[in-house]
C-alpha positions in Angstrom: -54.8 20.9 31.9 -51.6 20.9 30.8 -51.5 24.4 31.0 -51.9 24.5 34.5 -49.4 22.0 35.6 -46.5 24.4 35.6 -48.3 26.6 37.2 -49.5 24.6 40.0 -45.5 23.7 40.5 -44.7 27.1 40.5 -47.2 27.4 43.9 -46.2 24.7 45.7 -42.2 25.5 45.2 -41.4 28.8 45.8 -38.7 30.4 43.2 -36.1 31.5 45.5 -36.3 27.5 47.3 -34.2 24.9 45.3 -35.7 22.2 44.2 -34.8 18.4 46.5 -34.6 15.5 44.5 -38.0 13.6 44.8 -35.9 10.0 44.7 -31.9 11.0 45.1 -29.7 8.6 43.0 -27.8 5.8 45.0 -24.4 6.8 44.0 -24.7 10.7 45.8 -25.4 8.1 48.8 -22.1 6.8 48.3 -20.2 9.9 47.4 -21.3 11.3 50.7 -19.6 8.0 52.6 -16.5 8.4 50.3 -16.1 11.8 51.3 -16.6 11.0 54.7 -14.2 8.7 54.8 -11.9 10.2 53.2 -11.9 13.3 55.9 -12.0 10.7 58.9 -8.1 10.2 57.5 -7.4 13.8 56.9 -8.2 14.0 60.8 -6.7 11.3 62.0 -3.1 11.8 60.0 -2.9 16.0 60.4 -3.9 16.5 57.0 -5.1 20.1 57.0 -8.0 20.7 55.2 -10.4 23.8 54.1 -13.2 24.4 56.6 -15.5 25.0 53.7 -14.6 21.4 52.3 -15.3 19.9 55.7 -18.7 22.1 56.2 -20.2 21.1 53.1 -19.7 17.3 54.1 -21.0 17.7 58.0 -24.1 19.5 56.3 -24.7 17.2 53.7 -24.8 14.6 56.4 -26.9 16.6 58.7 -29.8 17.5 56.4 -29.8 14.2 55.3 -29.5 12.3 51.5 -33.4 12.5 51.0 -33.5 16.4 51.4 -30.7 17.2 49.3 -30.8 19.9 47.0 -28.6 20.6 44.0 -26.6 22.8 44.9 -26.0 20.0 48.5 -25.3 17.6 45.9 -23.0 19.6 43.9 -21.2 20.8 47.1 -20.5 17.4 48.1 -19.0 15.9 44.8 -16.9 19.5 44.7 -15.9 18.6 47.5 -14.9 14.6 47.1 -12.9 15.6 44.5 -10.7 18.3 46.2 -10.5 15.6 48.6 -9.3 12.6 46.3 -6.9 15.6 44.7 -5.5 16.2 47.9 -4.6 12.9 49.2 -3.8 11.0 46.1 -2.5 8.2 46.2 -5.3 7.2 49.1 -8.4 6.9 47.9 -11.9 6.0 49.4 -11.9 2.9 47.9 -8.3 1.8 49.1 -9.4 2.5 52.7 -12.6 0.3 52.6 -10.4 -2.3 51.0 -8.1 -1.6 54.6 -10.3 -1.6 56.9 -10.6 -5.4 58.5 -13.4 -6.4 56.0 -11.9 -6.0 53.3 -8.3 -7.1 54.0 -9.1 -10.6 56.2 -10.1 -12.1 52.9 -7.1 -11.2 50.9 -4.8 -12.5 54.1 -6.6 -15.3 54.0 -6.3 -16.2 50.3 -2.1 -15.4 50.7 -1.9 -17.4 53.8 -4.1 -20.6 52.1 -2.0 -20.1 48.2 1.7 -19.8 50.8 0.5 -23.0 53.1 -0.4 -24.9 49.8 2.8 -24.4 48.3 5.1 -25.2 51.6 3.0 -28.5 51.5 4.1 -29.4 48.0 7.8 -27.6 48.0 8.9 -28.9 51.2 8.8 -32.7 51.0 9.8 -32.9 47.4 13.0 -30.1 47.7 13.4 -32.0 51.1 13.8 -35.3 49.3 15.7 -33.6 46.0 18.6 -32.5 48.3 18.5 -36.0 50.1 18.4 -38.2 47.0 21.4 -35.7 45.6 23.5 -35.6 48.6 23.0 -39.5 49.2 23.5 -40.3 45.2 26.8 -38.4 45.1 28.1 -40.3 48.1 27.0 -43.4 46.3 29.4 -42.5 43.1 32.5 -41.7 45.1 31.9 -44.6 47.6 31.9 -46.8 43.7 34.6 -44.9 42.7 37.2 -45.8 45.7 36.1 -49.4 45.5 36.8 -49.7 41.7 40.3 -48.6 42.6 40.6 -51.0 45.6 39.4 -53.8 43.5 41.9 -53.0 41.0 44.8 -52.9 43.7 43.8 -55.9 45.5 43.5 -58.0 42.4 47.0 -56.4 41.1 48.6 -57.4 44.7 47.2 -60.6 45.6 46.5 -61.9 42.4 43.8 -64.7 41.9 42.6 -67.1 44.2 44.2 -70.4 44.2 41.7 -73.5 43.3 43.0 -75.2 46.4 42.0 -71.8 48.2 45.4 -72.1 50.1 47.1 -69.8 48.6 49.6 -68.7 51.1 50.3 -65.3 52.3 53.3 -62.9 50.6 55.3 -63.4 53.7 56.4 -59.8 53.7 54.7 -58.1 56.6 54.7 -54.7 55.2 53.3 -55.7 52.3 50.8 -58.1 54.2 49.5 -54.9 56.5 49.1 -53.0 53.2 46.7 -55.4 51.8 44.5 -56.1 55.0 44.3 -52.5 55.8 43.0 -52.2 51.6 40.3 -55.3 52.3 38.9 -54.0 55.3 38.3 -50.5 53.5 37.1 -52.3 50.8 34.9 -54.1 53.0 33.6 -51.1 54.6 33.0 -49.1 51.6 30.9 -52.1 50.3 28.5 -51.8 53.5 28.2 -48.1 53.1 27.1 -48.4 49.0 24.8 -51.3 50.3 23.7 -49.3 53.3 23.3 -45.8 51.1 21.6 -47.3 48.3 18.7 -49.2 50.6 18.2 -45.7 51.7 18.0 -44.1 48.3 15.8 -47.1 47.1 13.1 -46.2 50.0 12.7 -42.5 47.8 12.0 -44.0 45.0 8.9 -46.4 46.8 11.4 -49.2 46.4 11.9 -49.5 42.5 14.6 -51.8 42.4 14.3 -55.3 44.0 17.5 -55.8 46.9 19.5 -58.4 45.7 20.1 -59.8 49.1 16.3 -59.3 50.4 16.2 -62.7 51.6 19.1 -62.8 54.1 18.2 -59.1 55.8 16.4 -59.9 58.3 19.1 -62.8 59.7 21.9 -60.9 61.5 24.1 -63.5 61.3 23.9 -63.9 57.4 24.4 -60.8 56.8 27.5 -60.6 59.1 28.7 -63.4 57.0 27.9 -62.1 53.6 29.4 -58.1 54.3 32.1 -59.2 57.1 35.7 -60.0 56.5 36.5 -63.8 57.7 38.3 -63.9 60.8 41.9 -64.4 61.0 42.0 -63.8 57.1 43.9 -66.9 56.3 43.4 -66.1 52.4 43.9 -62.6 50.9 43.2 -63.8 47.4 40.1 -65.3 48.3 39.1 -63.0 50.4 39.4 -59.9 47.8 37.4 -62.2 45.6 34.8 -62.9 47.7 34.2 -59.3 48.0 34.4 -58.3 44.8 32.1 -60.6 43.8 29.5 -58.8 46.5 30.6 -55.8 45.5 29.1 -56.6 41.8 26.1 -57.3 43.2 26.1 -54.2 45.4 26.9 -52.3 43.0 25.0 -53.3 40.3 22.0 -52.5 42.7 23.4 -49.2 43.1 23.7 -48.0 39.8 20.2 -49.0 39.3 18.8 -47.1 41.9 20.8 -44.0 41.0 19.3 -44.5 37.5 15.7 -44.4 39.0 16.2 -41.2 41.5 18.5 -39.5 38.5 15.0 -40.2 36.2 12.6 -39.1 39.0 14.0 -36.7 40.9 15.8 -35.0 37.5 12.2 -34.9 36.4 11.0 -33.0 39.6 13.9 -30.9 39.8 13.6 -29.8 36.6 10.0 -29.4 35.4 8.0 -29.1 38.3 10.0 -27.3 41.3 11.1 -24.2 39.4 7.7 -23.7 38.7 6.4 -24.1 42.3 9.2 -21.9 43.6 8.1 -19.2 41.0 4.7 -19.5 42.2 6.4 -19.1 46.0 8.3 -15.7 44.3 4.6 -14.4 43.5 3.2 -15.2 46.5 6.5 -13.5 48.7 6.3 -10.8 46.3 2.4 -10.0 46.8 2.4 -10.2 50.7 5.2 -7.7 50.7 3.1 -5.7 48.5 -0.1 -6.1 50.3 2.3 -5.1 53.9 3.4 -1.9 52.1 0.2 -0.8 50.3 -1.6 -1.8 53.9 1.0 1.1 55.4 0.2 3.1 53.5 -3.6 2.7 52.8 -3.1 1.9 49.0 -4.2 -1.6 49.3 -6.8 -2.3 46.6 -7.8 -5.8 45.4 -7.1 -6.7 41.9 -7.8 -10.3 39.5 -4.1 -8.9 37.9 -3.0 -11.3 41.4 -4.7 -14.5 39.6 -2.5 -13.6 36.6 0.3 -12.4 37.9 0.8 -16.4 39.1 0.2 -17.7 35.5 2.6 -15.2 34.3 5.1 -16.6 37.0 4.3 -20.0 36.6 5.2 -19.7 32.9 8.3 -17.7 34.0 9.2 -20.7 36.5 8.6 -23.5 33.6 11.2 -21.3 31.4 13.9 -21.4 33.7 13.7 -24.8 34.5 15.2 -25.5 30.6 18.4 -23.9 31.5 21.3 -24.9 33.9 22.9 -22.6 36.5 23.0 -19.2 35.3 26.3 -17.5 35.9 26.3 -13.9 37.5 29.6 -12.8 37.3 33.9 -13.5 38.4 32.3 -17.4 38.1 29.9 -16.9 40.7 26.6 -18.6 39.4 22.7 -18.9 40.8 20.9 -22.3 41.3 17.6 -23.1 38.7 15.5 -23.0 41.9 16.7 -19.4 43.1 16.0 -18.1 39.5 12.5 -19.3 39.9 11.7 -18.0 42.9 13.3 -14.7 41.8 11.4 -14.6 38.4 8.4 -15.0 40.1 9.0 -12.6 42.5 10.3 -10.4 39.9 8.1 -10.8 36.7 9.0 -7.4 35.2 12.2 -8.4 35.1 12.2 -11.7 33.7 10.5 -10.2 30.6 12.7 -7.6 30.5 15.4 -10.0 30.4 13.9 -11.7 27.2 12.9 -9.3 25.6 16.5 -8.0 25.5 17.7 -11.4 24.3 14.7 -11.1 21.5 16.6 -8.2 20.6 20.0 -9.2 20.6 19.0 -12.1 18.2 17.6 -9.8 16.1 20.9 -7.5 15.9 22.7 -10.4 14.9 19.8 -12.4 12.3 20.9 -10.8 8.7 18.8 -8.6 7.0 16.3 -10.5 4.3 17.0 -8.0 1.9 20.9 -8.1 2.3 20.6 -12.3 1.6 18.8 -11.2 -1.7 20.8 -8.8 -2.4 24.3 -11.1 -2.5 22.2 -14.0 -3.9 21.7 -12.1 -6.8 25.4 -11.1 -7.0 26.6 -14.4 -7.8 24.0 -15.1 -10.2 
């Protein structure tokens, strides 16, 4: 019976008919659909292309998958590959991965990683610049009133126990010193007034030394307020100053807090969101480009190109400003943002300092080598 068999084939399929694939593979299927596509560009872009290349395609797709012969099947993968050789860098692949399908995911993904980040970078860099601008206010407002206690005390001298101690009687002299206590006075409130702003970033860490009288008007007047008339400079100046201990004592407190905090998120955990920002600006432009182009392909090297930079941001956050050049120098933030937009370069960067240090680390063999010479 075996015998026969062949035979028996031999009268059912004539010689000179080619043989059809009793159950075609799946993947001529999709060679067909990638060579389709691919000639749907060609046609829409004016790439010119051999009617013998675009016949075997149309035919292919006329007589159907399930009637394909070999030499259909071979026609049609000849001709994908003249096709992928022709317009390379586009591939089938890279224009199923533009087509609306395949790129509203990979928008979506950007737009949910950018939003996340804005959420986190914006309050926190918001209140960094707020607490710094505020705090430095703070230590030249301290500043000025350490010199006008010093000036006031010097020209007025202490108060009398009596508290009548009289004026100096020159009136030069005498507008000099109330025009130095009413500064002093006023630079007082604004330390007082700055530092209950600064305490509210930092959830209210310290406790106000003068909690009890804000919400009387009138106290307060008293307390911060020249006395009318000033009949006493001496007591006067001393009456502030010993406010301004208390104001100030509050002050440097609360600088001490926001200068722990802040210096913390500044310097560990911004540079490493603004890296992951870099990425992020750096893949969208990428994705616009290849999306142009129709070279847009998805990739998991996007879930590690943000480890990379987040590494890269955590890095920079150790050093200060970096200098650029004729003393022009680039904030810790802006590095980060720029090593994670640029990754490449960050690693090229250390890899030429891994080589510098290892110009300039001696050579094992030369340390030996004079070792034993004094021996």
């Amino acid at each position: 019976m075996a015998s026969t068999q062949p035979e028996l084939i031999r009268t059912l399929v004539p010689a000179d008919r080619p043989a059809r694939y009793e159950n075609p593979p799946k993947y001529l299927n999709e060679a067909l659909e990638d060579a389709e596509r691919l000639l749907k560009y060609a046609s829409e872009f004016g790439v010119s292309i051999e009617d013998e290349l675009r016949d075997h395609i149309l035919h292919a797709r006329a007589v159907g998958v399930v009637n394909w012969t070999e030499d259909v099947a071979a026609s049609v993968l000849a001709s994908l590959s003249k096709l992928a050789a022709r317009l390379k860098p586009i591939t089938a692949e890279s224009l199923k991965a533009c087509s609306d399908d395949g790129t509203r995911p990979t928008v979506r993904r950007y737009w949910i990683v950018a939003i996340c980040l804005a959420i986190v970078i914006v309050p926190f860099s918001l209140a960094s610049f707020i607490a710094a601008a505020i705090s430095n206010t703070i230590k030249a407002d301290i500043a000025v009133a350490n010199d006008l206690a010093v000036k006031l005390r010097a020209q007025v001298g202490p108060p009398d126990n009596a508290g009548t101690a009289p004026k100096s009687g020159n009136q030069t002299s005498d507008t000099l010193v109330i025009s130095e206590l009413q500064q002093y006075a006023t630079v007082i409130r604004a330390i007082d007034s700055r530092t209950r702003q600064l305490n509210a970033l930092v959830l209210f860490a310290e406790r106000d030394p003068f909690e009890r009288i804000r919400t009387d008007q009138k106290s307060v007047h008293q307390k911060f307020q020249l006395p009318a008339g000033l009949p006493d400079f001496a007591k006067a100046a001393d009456d502030r100053t010993n406010i301004y201990q208390d104001v100030r004592y509050f002050a440097q407190s609360v600088l001490d807090d926001v200068s722990f905090f802040y210096g913390a998120i500044t310097a560990c955990l911004l540079p490493v969101l603004y890296a992951l920002l870099g990425t992020c600006a750096y893949l969208l432009r990428t994705f616009e480009q290849q999306i142009a182009t129709r070279t847009f392909m998805p990739s998991f090297a996007d879930s590690a190109r943000f480890l990379i930079a987040a590494i890269g941001g955590a890095v920079v956050g150790l050093f200060n400003d970096f200098v650029i050049g004729q003393g022009a120098s680039i904030p810790p933030l802006a590095i980060a943002f720029l090593v994670g937009y640029a990754v490449d370069v960050f690693f090229a960067f250390l890899e030429t300092m891994l080589q510098t240090f290892s110009r300039t680390a001696p050579a094992p063999h030369a340390a030996s080598t004079s070792g034993g010479g004094q021996n």
